[in-house]
N, C-alpha and C positions, 0 to 999 in steps of 0.2 A: 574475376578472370582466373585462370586455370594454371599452376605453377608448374613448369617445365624444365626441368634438369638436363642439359644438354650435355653430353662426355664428347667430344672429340678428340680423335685419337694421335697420340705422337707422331705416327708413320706418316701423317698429312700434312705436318709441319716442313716438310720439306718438298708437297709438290709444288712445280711453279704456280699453276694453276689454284691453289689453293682460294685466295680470297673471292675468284668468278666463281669458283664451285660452290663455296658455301654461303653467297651470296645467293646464288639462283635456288638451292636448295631453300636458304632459310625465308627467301620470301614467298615461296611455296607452304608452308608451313599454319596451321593456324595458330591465332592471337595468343599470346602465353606470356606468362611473368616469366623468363628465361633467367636461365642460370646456368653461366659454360664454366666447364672444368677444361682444362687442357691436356692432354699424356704430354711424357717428357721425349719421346721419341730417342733421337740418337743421342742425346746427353744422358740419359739413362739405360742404353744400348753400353753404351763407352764405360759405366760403375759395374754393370753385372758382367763384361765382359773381365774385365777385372777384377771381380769378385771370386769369378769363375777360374784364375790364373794364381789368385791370393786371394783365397777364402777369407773375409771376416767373420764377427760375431752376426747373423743374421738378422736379428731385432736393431741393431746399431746402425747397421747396412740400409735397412728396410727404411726408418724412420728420416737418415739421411737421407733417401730416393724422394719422401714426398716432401721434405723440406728444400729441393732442389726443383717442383715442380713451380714454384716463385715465377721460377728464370721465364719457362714458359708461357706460364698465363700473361706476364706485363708484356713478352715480346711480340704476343701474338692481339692483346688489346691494345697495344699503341698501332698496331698494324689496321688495325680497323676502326681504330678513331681517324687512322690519313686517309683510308681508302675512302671517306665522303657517301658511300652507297648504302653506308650502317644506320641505325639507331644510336642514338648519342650513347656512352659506352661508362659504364661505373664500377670501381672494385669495391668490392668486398675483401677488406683485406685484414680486419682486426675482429676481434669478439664482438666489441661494439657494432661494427657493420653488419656483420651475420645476426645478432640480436633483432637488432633492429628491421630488418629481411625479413628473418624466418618467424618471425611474429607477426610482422603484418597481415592482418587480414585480406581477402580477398575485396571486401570493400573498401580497403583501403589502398590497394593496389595502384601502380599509375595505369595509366588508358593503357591500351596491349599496342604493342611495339613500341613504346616509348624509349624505352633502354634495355641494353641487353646487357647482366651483371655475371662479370666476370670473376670469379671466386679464388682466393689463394685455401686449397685445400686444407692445409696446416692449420688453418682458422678451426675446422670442424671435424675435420680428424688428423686425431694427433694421440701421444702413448696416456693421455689421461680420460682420452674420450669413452672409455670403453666398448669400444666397437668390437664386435666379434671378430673379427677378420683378424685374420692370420698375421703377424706381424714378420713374412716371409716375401720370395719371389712370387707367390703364389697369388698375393694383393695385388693389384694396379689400380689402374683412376676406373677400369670399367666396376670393380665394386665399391670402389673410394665411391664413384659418381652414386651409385644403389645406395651406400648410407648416408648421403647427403638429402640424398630425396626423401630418405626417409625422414629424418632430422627436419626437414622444412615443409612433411606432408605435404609432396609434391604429386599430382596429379598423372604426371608420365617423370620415364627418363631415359631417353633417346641415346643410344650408340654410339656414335660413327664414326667409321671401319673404313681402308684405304680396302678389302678386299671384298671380295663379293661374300652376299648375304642370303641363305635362304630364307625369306620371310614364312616359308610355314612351316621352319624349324621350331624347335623349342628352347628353352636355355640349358637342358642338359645336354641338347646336341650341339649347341654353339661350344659349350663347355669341352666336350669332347674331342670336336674338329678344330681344336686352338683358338676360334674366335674371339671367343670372351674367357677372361681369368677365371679359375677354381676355386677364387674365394668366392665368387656369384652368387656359389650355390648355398653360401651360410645365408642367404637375403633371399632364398627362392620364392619367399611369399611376395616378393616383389613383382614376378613374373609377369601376371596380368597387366602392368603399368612398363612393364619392360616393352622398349624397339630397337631393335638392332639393324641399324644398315650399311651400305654401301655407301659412301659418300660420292657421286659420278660425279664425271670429267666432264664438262660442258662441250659440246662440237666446238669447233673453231670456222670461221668462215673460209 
C-alpha cells in the first residue's frame, strides 16, 4: 500500500464545516498509509503577529512555532476520533512511533484505511534534524509536510488549502501567488509527488 502524507492547513481549523468537508474529501481519495500534519492556523497567526510588533531571535521564534503545532494536531485528532465517520485514529507522537512508522514496509502496512496517523511534527523535524529549510517565517507545515514525506519515502504529499487551487499550476507558481511557503522550493525534487488543493465546502441541503 502506498504512503501518503497529508498537510492540512491551519486556516481550515476554524471552518465550521470542517470535519463534513474533509470527511467527504478523504473518502474520495484512494487507499494509502496516511499521515496528517496539521498547520497551526490562528495560534500561530497571534506569535508572528507578535513577532512582527517585537521582533525575536528568528531561529528561537521558528522552532517555538513548530513546537506549538502539538496543540493542533491532538485538538483536531480528538475531533475525529468523536465524529464516528473516521478510521480509528493513532499518534505518532515520539521517535519511537515515527521509527516504527517510517520503517514499515509496505508489506507490512495495515489494510488501507485502517487508521489514519496523526504526526506531532517536532518528532521529525526539529533543530537536530538537519533539514534544509530555512529555520525562518519562510518554513511552515506545507514544507515541514515535503520533508516528512521525504523521511518516510512517501509516495504522494497532498496540500490542503482553505483557497482556491490551480491544478495546472506548478510549485513555483504556487510559490509565487502565496499558496505554498518558499521553503517548498529547497524540496523541488519533490514536485512530481506534490498536490496541492482546495479543500471544498460541501453543499448543504
Amino acid at each position: 500500500m502506498s504512503r501518503r502524507v497529508i498537510k492540512l492547513g491551519g486556516s481550515l481549523l476554524t471552518r465550521p464545516s470542517l470535519l463534513d468537508d474533509f470527511h467527504q474529501w478523504y473518502r474520495n481519495q484512494a487507499p494509502a498509509d496516511d499521515c496528517l500534519i496539521i498547520g497551526g492556523g490562528q495560534l500561530i497567526d497571534a506569535v508572528r503577529e507578535w513577532d512582527r510588533l517585537r521582533p525575536g531571535d528568528p531561529q528561537t521564534v521558528h522552532w517555538q512555532c513548530v513546537a506549538m503545532l502539538e496543540h493542533s494536531m491532538r485538538h483536531l485528532a480528538e475531533a475525529l476520533e468523536s465524529d464516528g465517520r473516521f478510521p480509528p485514529i493513532e499518534k505518532l507522537e515520539t521517535e519511537d512511533d515515527w521509527l516504527r512508522y517510517s520503517t514499515s514496509s509496505s508489506d507490512s502496512m495495515k489494510p488501507a484505511s485502517s487508521t489514519i496517523q496523526f504526526l506531532r511534527p517536532e518528532v521529525v523535524y526539529h533543530s537536530a534534524s538537519k533539514a534544509p529549510l530555512p529555520e525562518t517565517w519562510s518554513t511552515t507545515t506545507d514544507s515541514i509536510a515535503m520533508w516528512v514525506a521525504l523521511q518516510c519515502d512517501a509516495s504522494e504529499v497532498v496540500l490542503l488549502k482553505s483557497c482556491a487551487v490551480d491544478s495546472e499550476d506548478r510549485l513555483q507558481d504556487w510559490i509565487t501567488q502565496g499558496i505554498v511557503d518558499p521553503a517548498c522550493a529547497v524540496l523541488a525534487s519533490l514536485e512530481e509527488k506534490l498536490r496541492v488543493e482546495q479543500l471544498p465546502i460541501q453543499p448543504t441541503c
